[in-house]
C-alpha positions in Angstrom: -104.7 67.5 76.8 -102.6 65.6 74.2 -103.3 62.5 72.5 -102.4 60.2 75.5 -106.0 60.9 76.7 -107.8 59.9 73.2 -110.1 57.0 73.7 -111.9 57.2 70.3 -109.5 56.6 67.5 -111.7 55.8 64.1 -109.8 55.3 61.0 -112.5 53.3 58.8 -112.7 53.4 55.1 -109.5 55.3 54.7 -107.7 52.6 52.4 -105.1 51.9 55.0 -103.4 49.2 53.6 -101.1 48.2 57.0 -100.6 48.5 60.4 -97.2 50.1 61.1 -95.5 48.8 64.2 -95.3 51.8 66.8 -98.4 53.6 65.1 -100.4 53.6 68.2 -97.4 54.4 70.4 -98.6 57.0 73.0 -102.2 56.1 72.6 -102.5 54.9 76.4 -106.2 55.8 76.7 -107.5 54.0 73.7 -110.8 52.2 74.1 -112.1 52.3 70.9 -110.5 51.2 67.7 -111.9 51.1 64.3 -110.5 50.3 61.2 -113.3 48.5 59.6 -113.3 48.9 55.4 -109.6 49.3 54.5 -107.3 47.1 52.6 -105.3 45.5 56.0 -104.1 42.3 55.0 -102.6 39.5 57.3 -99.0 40.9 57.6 -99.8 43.5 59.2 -101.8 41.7 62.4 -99.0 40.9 64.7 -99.3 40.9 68.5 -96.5 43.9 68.8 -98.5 46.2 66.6 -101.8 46.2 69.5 -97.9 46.5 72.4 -98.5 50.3 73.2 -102.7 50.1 73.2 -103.3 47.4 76.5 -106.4 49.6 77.1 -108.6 49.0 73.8 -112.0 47.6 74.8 -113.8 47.3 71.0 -111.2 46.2 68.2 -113.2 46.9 64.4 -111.2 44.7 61.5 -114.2 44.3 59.6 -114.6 44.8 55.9 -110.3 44.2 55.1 -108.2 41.6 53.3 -107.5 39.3 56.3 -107.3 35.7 55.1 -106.1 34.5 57.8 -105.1 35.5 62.0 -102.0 34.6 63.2 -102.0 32.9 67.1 -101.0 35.7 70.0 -102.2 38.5 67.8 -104.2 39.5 70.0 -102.4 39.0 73.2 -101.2 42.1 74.0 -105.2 43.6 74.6 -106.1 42.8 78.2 -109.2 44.4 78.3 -110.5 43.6 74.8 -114.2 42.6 74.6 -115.8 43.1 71.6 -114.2 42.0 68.3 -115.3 41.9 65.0 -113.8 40.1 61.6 -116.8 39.6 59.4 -116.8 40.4 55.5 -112.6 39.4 55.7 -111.7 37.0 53.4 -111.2 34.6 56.9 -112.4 31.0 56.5 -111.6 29.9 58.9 -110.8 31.1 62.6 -108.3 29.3 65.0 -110.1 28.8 68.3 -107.2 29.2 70.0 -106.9 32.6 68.8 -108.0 34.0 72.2 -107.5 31.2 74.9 -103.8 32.6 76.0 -105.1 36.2 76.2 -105.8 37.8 79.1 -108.5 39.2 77.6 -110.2 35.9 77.1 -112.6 36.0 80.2 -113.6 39.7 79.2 -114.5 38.7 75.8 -118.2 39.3 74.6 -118.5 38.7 71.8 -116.3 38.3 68.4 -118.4 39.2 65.4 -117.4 36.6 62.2 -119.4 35.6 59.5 -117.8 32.8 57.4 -117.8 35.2 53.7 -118.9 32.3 51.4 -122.2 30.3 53.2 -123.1 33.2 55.3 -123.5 31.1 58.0 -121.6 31.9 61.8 -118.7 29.4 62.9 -119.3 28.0 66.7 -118.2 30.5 69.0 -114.8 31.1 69.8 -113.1 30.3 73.3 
């Protein structure tokens, strides 16, 4: 079994500071994957980091140093349905974040609390 099969890949509260292009290269079986409570910023959310992972179900960015999501970032995850943002430094969320991705009838729900008034933006999509 080699790490083609892992579904599971948690890398929270390791102070990651980016997302290298290619890192999940080979991780064809991911479902699951969590990198809440590190220092990501917004250069390192770019639709060719998610290319190799089309299988991720649950995407964790909570708790980072995202200001801000660029459109198509998410595109490549077809099957994505749960997504969560909250305590980023995000005010503000482009609705048209998810409309061109395929995963956009799958979505649940995408957790985001606005940092500042505490309160939740209308729902995205």
């Amino acid at each position: 079994m080699g790490m083609n099969s892992l579904e599971d890949l948690i890398l929270g509260y390791n102070e990651l500071s980016a997302i290298e292009c290619g890192m999940f290269m080979g991780l064809t079986s991911l479902i699951n994957l969590r990198l809440a409570g590190n220092h990501i910023t917004d250069s390192s959310i770019k639709p060719e980091i998610f290319t190799y992972v089309h299988s991720i179900k649950v995407l964790h960015l909570e708790s980072n140093m995202l200001t801000n999501i660029e459109l198509g970032a998410f595109s490549a995850l077809h099957w994505l349905n749960d997504l969560a943002l909250w305590n980023n430094r995000l005010t503000k969320l482009n609705p048209d974040l998810l409309i061109n991705s395929p995963a956009h009838s799958l979505l649940r729900s995408v957790f985001y609390l606005h940092p500042i008034s505490g309160t939740a933006p209308p729902s995205v999509g």
